[in-house]
KEFI-984793 format. One record per residue: residue number from 1; x, y, z negated of N, C-alpha, C, CB in turn. Coordinates in Angstrom, 3 decimals. Last residue first. Glycine has a CB too. Example, Ala and Ser with C-alpha at 12.3 -4.5 7.8 and 13.67 -1.06 7.14 Angstrom:
2
2/12.850/-2.250/-7.080/13.670/-1.060/-7.140/12.900/0.030/-7.870/14.084/-0.598/-5.725;
1/13.190/-5.690/-7.800/12.300/-4.500/-7.800/13.200/-3.300/-7.800/11.308/-4.473/-9.046;
END
This chain:
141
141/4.944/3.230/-21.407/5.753/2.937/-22.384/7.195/3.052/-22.756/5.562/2.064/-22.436;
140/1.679/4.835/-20.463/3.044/3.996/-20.709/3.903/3.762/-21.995/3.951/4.545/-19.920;
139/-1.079/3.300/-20.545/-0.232/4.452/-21.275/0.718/3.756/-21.107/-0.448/4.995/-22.762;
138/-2.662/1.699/-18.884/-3.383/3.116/-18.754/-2.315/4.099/-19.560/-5.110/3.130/-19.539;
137/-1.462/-1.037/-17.152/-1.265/-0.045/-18.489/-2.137/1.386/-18.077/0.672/0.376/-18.804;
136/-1.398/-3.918/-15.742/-1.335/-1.977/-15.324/-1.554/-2.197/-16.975/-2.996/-0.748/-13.955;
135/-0.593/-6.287/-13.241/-0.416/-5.893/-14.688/-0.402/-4.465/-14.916/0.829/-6.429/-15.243;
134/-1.570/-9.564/-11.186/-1.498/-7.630/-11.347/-1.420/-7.597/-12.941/-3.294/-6.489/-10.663;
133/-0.878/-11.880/-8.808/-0.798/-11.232/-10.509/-0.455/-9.810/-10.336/0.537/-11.982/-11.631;
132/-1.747/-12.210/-6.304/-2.121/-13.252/-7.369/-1.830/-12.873/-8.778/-1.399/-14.538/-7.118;
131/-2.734/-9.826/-4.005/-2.174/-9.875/-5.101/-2.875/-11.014/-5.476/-2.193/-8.717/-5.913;
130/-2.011/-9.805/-0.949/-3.404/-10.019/-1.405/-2.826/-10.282/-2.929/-4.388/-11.390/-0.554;
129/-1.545/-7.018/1.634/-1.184/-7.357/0.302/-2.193/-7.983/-0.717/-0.718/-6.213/-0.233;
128/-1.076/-6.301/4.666/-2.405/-6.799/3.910/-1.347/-7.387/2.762/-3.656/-8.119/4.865;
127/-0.177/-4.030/7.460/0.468/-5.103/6.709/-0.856/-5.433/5.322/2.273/-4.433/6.082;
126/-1.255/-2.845/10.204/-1.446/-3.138/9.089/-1.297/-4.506/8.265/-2.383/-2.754/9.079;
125/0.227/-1.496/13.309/0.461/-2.563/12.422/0.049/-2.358/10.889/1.876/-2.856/12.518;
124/0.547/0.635/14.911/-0.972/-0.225/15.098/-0.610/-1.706/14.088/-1.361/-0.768/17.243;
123/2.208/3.175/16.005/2.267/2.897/14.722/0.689/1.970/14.755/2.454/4.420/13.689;
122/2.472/4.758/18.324/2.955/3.246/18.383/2.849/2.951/16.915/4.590/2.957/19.034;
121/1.240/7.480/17.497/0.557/6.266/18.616/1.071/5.123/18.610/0.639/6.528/20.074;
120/1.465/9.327/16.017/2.121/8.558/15.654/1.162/6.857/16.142/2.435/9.058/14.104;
119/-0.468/11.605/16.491/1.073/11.950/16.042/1.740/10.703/15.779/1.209/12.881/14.675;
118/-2.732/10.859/15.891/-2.608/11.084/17.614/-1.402/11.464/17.134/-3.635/12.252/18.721;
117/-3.423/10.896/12.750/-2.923/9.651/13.251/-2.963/9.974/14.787/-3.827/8.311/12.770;
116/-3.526/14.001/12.689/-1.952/13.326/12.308/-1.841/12.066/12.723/-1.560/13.219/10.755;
115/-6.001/14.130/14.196/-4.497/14.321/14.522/-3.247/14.209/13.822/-4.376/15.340/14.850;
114/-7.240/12.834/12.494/-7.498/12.211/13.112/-6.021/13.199/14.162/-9.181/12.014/13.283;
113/-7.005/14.297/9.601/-6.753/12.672/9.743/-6.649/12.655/11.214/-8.058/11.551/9.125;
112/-7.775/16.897/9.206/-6.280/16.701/9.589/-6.280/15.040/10.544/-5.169/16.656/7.844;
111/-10.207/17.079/7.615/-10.311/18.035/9.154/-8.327/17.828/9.693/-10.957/20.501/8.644;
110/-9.605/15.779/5.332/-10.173/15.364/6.349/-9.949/15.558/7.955/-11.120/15.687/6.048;
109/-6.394/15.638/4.623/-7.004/16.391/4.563/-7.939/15.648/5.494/-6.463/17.584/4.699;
108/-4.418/12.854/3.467/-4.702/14.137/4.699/-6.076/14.429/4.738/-4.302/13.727/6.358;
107/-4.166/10.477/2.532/-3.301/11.629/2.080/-3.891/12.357/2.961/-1.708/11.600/2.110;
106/-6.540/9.137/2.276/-6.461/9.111/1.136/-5.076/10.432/1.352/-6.291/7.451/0.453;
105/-6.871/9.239/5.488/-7.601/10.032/4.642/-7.586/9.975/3.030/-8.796/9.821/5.051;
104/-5.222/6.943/6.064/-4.726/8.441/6.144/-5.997/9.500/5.691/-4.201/8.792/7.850;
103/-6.656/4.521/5.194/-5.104/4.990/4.987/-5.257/6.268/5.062/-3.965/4.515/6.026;
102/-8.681/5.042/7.488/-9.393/4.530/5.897/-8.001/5.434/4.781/-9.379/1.997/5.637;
101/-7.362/5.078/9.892/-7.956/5.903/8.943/-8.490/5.756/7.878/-8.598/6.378/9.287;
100/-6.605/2.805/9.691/-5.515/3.419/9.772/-5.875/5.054/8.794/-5.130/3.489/11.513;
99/-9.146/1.314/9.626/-8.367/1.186/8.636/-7.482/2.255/8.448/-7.773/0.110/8.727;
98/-9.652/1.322/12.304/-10.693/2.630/11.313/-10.116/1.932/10.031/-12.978/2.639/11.426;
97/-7.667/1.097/14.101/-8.064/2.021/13.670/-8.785/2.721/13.397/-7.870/2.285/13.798;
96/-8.582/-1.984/13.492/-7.119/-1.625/13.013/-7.105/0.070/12.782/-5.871/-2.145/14.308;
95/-11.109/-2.095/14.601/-10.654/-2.306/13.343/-9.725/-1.762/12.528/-10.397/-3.185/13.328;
94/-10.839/-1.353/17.222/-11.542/-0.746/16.768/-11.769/-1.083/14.733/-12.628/-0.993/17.829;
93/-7.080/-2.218/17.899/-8.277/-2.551/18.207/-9.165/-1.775/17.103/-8.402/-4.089/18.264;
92/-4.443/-2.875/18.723/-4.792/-1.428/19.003/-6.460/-1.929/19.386/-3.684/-0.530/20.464;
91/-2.569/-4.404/15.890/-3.574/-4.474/17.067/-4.275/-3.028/17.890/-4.791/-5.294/16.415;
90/-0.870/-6.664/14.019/-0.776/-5.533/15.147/-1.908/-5.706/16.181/0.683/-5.598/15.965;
89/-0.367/-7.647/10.866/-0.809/-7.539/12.158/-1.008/-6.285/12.792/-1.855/-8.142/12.239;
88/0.749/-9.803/8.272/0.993/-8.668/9.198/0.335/-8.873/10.306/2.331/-8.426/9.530;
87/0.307/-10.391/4.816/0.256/-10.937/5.533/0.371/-9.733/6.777/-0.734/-11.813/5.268;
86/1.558/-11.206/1.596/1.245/-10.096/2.595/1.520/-11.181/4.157/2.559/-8.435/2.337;
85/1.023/-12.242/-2.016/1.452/-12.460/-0.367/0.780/-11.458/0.356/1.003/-13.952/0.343;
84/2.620/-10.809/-4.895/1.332/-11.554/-4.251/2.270/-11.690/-3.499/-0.182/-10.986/-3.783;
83/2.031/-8.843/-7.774/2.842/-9.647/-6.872/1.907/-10.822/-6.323/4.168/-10.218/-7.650;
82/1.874/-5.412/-9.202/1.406/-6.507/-8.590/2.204/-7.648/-8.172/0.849/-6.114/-7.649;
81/1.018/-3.131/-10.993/2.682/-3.712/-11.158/1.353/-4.920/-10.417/3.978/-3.978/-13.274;
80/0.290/0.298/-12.012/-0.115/-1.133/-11.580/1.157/-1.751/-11.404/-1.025/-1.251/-10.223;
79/0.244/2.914/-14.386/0.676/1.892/-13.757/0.404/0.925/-13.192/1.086/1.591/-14.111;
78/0.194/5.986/-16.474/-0.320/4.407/-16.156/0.372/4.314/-15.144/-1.901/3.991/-15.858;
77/1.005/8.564/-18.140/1.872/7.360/-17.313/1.309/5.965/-17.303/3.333/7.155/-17.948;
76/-0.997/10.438/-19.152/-0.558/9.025/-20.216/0.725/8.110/-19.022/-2.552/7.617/-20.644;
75/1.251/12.215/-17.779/0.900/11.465/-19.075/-0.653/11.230/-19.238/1.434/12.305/-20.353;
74/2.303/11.668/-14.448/2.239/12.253/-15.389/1.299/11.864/-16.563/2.098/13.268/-14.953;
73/3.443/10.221/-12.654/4.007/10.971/-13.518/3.754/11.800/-14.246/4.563/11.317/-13.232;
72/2.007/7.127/-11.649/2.174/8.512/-11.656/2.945/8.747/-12.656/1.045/9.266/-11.717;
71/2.582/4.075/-9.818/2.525/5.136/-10.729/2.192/6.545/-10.577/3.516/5.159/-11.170;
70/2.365/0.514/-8.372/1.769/2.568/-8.298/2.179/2.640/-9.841/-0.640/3.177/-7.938;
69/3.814/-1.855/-6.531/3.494/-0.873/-7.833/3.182/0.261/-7.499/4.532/-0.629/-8.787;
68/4.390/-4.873/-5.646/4.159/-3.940/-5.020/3.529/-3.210/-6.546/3.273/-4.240/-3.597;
67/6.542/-7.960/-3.664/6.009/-7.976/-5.270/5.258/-5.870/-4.517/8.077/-8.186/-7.250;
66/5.746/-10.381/-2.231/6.172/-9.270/-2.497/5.677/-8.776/-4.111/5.714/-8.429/-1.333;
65/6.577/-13.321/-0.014/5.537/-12.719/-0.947/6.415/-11.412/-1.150/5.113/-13.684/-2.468;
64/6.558/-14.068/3.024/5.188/-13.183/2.896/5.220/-13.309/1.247/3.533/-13.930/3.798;
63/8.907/-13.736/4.720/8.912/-14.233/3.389/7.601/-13.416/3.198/10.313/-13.940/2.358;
62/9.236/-12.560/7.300/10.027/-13.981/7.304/9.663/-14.840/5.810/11.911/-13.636/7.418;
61/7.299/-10.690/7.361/6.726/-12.078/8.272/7.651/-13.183/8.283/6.479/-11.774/9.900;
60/8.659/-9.131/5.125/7.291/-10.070/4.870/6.929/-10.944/6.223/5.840/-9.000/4.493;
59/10.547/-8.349/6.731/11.164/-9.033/5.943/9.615/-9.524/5.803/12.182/-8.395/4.777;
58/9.537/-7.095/8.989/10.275/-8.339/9.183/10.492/-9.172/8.200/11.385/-8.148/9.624;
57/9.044/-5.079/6.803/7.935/-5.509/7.779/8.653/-6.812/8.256/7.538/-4.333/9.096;
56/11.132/-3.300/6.033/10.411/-4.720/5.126/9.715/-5.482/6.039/9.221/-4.363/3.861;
55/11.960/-2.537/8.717/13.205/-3.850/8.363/12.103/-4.709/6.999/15.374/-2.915/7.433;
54/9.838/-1.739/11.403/10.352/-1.434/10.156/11.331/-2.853/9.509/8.968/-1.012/9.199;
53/8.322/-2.598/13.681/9.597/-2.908/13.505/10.612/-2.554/12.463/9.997/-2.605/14.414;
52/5.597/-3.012/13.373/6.193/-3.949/12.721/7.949/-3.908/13.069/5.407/-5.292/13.137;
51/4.437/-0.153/11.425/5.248/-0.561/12.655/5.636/-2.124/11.963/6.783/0.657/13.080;
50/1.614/0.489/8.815/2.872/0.952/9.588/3.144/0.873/10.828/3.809/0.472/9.226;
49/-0.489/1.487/6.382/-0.252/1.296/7.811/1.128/1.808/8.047/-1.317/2.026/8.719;
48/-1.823/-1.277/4.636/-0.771/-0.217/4.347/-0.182/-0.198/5.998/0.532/-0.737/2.938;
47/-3.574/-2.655/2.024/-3.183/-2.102/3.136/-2.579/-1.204/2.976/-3.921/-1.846/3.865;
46/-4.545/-4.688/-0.192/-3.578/-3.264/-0.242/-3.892/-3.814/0.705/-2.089/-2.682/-0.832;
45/-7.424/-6.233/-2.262/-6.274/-6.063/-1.347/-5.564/-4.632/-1.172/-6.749/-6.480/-0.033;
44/-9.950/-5.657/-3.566/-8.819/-6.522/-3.628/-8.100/-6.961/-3.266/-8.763/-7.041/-3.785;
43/-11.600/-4.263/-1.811/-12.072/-5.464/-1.622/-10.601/-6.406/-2.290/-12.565/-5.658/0.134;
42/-8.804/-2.147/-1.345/-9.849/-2.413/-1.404/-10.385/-3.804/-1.239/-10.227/-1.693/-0.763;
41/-6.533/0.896/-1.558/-6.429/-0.528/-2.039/-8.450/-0.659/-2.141/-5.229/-0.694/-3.943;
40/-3.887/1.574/0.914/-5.430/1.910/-0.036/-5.712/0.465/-0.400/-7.024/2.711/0.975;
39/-0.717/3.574/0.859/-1.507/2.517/0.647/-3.457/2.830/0.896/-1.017/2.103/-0.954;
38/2.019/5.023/1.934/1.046/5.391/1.877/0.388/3.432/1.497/0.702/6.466/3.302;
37/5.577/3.938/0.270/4.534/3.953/1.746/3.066/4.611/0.890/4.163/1.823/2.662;
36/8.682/3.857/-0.352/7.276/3.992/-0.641/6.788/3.693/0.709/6.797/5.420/-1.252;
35/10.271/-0.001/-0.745/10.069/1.250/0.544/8.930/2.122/-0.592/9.086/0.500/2.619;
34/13.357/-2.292/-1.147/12.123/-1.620/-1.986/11.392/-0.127/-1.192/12.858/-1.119/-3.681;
33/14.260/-5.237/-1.395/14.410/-3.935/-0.001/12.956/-3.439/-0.742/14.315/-4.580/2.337;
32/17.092/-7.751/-3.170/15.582/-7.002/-2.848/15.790/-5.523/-2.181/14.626/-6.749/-4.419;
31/18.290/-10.149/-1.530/18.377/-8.722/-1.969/17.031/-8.300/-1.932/19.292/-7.798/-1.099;
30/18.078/-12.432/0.219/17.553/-12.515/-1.030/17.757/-10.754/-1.637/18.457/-13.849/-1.940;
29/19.654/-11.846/2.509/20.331/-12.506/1.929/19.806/-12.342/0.327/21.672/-12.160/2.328;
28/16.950/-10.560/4.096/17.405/-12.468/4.502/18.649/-12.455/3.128/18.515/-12.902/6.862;
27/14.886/-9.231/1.071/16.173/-9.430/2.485/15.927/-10.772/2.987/18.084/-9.397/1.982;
26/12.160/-9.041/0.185/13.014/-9.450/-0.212/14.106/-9.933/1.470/12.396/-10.512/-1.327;
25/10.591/-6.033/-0.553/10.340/-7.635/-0.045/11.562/-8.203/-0.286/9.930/-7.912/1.597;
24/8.204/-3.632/-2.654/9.172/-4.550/-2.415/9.406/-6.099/-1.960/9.568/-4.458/-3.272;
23/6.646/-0.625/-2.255/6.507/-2.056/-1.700/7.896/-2.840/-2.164/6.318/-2.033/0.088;
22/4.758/1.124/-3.546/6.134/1.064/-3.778/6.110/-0.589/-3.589/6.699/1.775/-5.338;
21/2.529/4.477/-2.885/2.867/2.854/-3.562/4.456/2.253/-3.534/1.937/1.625/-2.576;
20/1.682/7.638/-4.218/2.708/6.707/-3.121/2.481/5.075/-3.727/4.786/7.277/-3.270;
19/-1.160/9.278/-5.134/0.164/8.253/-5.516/0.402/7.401/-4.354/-0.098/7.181/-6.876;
18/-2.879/11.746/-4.662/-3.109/10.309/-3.977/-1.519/9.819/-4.247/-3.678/10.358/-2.045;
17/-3.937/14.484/-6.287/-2.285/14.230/-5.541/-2.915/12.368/-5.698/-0.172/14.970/-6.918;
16/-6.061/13.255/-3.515/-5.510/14.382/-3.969/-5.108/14.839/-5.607/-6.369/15.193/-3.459;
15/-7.273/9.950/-5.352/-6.731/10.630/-3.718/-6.973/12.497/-4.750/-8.480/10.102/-1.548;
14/-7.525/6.797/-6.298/-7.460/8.050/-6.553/-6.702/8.688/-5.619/-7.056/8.268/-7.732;
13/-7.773/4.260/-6.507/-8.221/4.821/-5.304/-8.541/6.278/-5.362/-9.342/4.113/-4.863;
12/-6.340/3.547/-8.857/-5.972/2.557/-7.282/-6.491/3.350/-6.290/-6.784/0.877/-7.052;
11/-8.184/4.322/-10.787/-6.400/4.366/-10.478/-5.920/4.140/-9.172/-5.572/3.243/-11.256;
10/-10.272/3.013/-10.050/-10.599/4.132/-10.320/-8.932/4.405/-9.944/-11.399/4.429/-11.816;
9/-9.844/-0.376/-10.702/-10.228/0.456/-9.098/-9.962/1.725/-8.805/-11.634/0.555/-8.757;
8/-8.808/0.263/-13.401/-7.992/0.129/-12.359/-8.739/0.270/-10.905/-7.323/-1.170/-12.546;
7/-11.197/0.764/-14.305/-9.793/1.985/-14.537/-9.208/1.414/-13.676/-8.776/2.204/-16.019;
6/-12.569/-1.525/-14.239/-12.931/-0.523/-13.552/-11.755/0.622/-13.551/-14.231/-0.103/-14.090;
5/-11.185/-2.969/-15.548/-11.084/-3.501/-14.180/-11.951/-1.996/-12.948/-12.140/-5.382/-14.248;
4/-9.016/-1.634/-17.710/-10.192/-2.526/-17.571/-10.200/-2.821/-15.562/-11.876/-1.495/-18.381;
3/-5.266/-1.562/-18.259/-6.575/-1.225/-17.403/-7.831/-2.013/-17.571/-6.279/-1.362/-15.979;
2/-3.918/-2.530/-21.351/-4.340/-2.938/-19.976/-5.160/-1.858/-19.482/-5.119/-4.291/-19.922;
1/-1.633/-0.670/-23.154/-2.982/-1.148/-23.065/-3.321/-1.400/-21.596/-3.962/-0.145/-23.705;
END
């Protein structure tokens, strides 16, 4: 059974245990390169803070589409299943990190966010996932 549109915001922006996402891009020799990563998903988009020297990260500025999924494990086992374009940028600007944090307060503790992101200073690249087809289930299958 599909998600309504509200189960799926609700799914998507569920925090403590906050579900990994599951990026996949596609190599230079077409292979698919599948990563978790932390996400948040808003205004109908993913973000997702990294580096652009990570190997998907190259791979979406050589091929911006992707395909990208959440689950959990435990029952009913829903699901999102997306595929779109991603787009990348790097900036050490008053945007970039109040996104970063937007990101790291879905896994870290409030009174944590702001020194776990002073733990990882060259990290100013948010990659943007704008999905053209999403498919979730509230029960798996």
């Amino acid at each position: 059974m599909s998600m309504s549109a509200a189960e799926l915001e609700e799914f998507l922006g569920q925090t403590f245990p906050t579900p990994l996402g599951v990026i996949a891009t596609a190599r230079q020799d077409g292979s698919p390169h599948l990563v978790p990563v932390w996400f948040r998903w808003g205004a109908g988009a993913v973000t997702i803070w990294t580096t652009q020297t990570r190997a998907w990260v190259r791979n979406v500025v050589r091929d911006r589409r992707v395909a990208f999924a959440v689950q959990t494990f435990e029952a009913p086992y829903p699901a999102v299943v997306m595929r779109g374009t991603a787009s990348v940028r790097t900036a050490d600007d008053a945007a970039t990190i109040e996104e970063i944090r937007a990101i790291t307060r879905r896994y870290v503790a409030s009174s944590g966010v702001e020194h776990y992101i002073a733990g990882w200073p060259d990290l100013r690249t948010i990659v943007r996932i704008d999905p053209q087809h999403i498919v979730s289930w509230s029960v798996g299958g």
